[in-house]
BATI-799699 format. One record per residue (C-alpha): residue number from 0; residue in three letters; x, y, z. Coordinates in steps of 0.2 Angstrom, whole numbers, plus 2048, in hexadecimal, padded with zeros to 3 digits. Example, Ala and Ser with C-alpha at 12.3 -4.5 7.8 and 13.67 -1.06 7.14 Angstrom:
DRENLO    k    r    u    v    w
DRENLO    0  ala  83E  7EA  827
DRENLO    1  ser  844  7FB  824
//
This chain:
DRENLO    k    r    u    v    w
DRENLO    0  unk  A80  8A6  178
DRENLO    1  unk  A7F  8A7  18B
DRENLO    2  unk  A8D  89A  18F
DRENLO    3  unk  A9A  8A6  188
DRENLO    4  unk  AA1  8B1  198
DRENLO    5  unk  AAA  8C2  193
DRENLO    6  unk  ABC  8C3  195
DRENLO    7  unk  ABE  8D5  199
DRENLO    8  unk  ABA  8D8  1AC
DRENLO    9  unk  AC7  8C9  1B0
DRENLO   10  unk  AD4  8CF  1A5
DRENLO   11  unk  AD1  8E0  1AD
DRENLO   12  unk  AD3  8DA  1BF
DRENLO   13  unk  AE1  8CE  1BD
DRENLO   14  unk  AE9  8E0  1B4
DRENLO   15  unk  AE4  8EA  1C2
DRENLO   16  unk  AEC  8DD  1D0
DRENLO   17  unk  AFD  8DC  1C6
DRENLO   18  unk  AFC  8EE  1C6
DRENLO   19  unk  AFA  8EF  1DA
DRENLO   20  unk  B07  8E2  1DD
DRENLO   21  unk  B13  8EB  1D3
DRENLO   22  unk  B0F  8FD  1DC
DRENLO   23  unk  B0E  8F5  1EC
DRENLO   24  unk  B22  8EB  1E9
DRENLO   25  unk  B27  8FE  1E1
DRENLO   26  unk  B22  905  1F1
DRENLO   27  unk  B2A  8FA  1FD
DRENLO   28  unk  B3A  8FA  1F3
DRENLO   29  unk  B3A  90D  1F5
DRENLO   30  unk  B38  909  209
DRENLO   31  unk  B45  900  20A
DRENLO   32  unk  B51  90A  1FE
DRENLO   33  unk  B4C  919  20C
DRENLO   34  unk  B50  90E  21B
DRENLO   35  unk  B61  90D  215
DRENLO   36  unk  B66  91F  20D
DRENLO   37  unk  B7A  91F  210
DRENLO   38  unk  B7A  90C  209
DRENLO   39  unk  B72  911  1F7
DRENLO   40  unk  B7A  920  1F5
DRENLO   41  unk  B8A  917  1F8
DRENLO   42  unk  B85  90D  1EB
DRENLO   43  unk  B7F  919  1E0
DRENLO   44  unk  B90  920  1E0
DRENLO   45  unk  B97  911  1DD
DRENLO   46  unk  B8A  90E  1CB
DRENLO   47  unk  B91  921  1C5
DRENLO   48  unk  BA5  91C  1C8
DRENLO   49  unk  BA3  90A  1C1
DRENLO   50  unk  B9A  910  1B1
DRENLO   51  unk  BAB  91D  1B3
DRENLO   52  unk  BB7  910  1B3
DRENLO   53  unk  BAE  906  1A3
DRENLO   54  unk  BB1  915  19A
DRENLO   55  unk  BC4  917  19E
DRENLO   56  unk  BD4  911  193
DRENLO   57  unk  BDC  902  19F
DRENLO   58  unk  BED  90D  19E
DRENLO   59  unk  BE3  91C  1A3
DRENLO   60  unk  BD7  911  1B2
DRENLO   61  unk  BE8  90A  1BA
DRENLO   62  unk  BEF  91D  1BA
DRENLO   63  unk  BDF  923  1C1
DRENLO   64  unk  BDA  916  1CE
DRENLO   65  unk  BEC  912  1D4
DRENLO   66  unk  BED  929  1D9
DRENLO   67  unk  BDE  923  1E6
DRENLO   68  unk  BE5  914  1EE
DRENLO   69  unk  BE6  911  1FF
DRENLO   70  unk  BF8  90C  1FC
DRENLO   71  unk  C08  910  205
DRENLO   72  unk  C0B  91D  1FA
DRENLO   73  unk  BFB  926  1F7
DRENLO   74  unk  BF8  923  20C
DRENLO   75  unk  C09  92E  20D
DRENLO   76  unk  C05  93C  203
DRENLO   77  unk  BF1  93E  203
DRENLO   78  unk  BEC  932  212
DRENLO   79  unk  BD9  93A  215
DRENLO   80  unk  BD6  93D  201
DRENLO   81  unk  BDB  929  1FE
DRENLO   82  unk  BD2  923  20B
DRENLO   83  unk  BC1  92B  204
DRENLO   84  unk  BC4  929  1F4
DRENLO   85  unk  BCC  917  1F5
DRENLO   86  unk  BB8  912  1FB
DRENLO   87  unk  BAE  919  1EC
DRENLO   88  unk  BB8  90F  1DD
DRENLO   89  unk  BB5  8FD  1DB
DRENLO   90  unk  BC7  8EF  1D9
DRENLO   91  unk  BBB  8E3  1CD
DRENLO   92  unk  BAA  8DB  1CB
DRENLO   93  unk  B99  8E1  1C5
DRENLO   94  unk  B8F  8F0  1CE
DRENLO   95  unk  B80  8E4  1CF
DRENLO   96  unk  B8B  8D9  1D9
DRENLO   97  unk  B8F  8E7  1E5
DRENLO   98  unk  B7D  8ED  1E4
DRENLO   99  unk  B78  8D9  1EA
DRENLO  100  unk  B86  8DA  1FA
DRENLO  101  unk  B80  8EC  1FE
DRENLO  102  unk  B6F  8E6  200
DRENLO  103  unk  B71  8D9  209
DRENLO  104  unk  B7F  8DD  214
DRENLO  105  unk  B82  8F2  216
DRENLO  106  unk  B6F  8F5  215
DRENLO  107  unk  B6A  8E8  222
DRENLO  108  unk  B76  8F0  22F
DRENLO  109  unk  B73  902  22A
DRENLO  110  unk  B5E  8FF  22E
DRENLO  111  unk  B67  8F6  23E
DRENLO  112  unk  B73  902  246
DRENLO  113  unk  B6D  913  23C
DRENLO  114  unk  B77  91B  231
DRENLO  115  unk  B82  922  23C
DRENLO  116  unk  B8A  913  242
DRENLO  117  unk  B89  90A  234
DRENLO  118  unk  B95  918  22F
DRENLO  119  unk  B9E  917  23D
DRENLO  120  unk  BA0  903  23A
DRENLO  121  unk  BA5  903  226
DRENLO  122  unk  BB0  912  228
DRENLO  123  unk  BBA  90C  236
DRENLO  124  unk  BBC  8FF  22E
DRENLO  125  unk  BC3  905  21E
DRENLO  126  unk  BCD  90F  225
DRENLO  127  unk  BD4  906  235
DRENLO  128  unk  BD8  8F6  229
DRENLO  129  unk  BDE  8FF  21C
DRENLO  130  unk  BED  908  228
DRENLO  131  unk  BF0  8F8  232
DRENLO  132  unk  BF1  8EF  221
DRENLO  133  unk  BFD  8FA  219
DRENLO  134  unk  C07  8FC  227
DRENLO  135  unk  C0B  8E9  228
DRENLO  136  unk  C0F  8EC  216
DRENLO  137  unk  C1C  8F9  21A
DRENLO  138  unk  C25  8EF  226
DRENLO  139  unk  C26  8E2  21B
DRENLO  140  unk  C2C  8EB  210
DRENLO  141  unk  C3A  8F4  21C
DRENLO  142  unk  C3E  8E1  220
DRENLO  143  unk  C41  8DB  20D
DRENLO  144  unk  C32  8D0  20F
DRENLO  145  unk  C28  8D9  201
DRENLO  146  unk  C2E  8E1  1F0
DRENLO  147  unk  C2F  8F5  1F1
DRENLO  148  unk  C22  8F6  1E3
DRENLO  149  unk  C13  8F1  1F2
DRENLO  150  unk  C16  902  1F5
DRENLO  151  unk  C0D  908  1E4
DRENLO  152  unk  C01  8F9  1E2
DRENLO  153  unk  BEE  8FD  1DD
DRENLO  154  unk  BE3  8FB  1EC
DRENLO  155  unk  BD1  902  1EB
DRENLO  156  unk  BC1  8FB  1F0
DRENLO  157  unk  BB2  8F7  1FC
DRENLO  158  unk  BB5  8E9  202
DRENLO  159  unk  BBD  8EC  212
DRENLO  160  unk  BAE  8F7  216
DRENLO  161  unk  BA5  8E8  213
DRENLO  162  unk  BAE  8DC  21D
DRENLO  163  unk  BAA  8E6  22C
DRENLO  164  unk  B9B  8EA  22B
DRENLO  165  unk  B97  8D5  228
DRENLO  166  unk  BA0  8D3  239
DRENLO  167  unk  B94  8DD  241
DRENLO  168  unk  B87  8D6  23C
DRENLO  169  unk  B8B  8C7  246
DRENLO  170  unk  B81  8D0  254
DRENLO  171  unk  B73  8D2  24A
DRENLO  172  unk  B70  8C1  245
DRENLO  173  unk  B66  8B7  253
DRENLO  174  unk  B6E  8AB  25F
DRENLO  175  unk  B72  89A  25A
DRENLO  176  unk  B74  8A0  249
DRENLO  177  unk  B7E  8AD  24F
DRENLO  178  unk  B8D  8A3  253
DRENLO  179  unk  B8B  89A  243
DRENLO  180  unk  B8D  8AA  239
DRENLO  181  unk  B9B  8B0  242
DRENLO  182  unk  BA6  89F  23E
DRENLO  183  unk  BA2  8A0  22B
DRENLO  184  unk  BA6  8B4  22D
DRENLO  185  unk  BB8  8AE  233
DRENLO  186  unk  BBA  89F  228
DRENLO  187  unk  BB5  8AA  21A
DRENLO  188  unk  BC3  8BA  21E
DRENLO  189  unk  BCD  8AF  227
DRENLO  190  unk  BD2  8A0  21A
DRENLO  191  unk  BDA  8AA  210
DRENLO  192  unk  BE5  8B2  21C
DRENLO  193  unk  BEB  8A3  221
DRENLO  194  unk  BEC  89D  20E
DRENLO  195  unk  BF1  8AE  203
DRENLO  196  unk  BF8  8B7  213
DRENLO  197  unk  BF6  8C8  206
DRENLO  198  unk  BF7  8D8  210
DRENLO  199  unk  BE3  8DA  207
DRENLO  200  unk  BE0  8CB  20F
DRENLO  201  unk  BE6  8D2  220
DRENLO  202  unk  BDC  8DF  21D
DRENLO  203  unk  BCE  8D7  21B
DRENLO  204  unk  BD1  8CD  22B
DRENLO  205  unk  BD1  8DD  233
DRENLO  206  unk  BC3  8E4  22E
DRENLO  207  unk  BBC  8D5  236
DRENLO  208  unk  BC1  8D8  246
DRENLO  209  unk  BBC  8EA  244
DRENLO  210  unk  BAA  8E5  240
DRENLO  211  unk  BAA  8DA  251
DRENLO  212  unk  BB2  8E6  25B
DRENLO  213  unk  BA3  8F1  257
DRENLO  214  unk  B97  8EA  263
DRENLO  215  unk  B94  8F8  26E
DRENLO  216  unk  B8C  900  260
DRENLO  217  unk  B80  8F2  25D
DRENLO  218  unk  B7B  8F2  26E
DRENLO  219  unk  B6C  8FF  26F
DRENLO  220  unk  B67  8FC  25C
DRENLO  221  unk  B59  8F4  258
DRENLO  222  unk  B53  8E8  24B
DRENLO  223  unk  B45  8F0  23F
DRENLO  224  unk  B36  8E7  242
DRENLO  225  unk  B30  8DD  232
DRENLO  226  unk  B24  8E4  227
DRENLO  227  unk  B10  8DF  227
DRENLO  228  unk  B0A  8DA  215
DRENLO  229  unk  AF8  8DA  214
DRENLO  230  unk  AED  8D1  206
DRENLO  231  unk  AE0  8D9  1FF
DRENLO  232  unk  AD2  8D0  1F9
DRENLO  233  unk  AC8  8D6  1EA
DRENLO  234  unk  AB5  8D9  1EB
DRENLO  235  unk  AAB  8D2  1DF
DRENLO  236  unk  A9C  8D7  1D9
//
């Protein structure tokens, strides 16, 4: 009978749309991954020594990751291997976690300032907060203000990388909001300065103030311009 229409074509071109969606989001994912190259192999790294760490006894992990700490100790003997090392092992949480903060805050500024200086941010970074840190830790251990055992305490992780490199992003966001993301930056790394006044939370304070002091190399970058999504429309016949 004629009121009955076939199924087939519209099954076939609502198949054929998913299938051009998904190819078209598979492609700009793969951009973007490109835009940021030192961001996801970073991360990549971090995947392949997390799935590591699952894999270790705990007596055999605390051994392990407390050899490639940035503490005083390690910072005495092997100061250079720590301080590389320290940065590709994570002190806690899931990878996707990492994958989610990388995203949204290494890869924004790596597409921003290049790879280059984006280096040049999250390394100084590490590496500045990390001596100035431990070195407030050593006086206050020379002073009798901290237990002798700081000098050996497990001290790994990102996360002053990462502090920095949200600092400088502060020049990236737009004015007004820009002076709106700077005071959450501060009330984020500063409260628990004020609250915990930890030599990690000194650190990350630090890093803070590395990531700002980074302006100069924000000057001549250049936000990427955003990117164009076109509709296509199907013919009919």
């Amino acid at each position: 009978m004629g009121i009955f229409r076939a199924k087939g074509p519209a099954r076939t071109t609502r198949t054929t749309r998913a299938a051009r969606t998904a190819k078209t989001a598979g492609r700009a994912v793969r951009a973007y991954i490109r835009s940021a190259p030192g961001t996801y192999i970073w991360l990549a790294i971090l995947f392949v020594t997390t799935v590591a760490m699952h894999h270790m006894s705990p007596e055999f992990e605390n051994d392990f990751l407390r050899q490639r700490s940035t503490n005083i100790h390690e910072l005495s003997q092997n100061p250079v291997r720590v301080l590389v090392s320290s940065a590709f092992w994570t002190d806690g949480g899931t990878w996707l976690s990492y994958a989610v903060l990388y995203t949204v805050f290494h890869a924004t500024a790596e597409r921003w300032l290049g790879t280059a200086r984006w280096l040049a941010v999250a390394a100084g970074a590490h590496a500045a907060a990390t001596l100035i840190s431990e070195g407030v830790l050593a006086l206050a251990i020379h002073h009798g203000a901290a237990p002798t055992s700081s000098a050996k305490t497990l001290d790994v992780g990102v996360s002053y990388a990462l502090a920095g490199v949200v600092a400088v992003l502060t020049y990236w966001v737009p004015r007004p909001w820009r002076y709106a993301y700077l005071l959450i930056v501060l009330a984020v790394y500063g409260t628990p300065l004020i609250t915990g006044r930890t030599f990690t939370d000194l650190g990350h304070f630090t890093s803070v103030l590395i990531g700002l002091a980074c302006y100069p190399l924000t000057r001549s970058a250049v936000r990427p311009a955003p990117r164009r999504w076109t509709v296509r429309r199907s013919r009919r016949p």
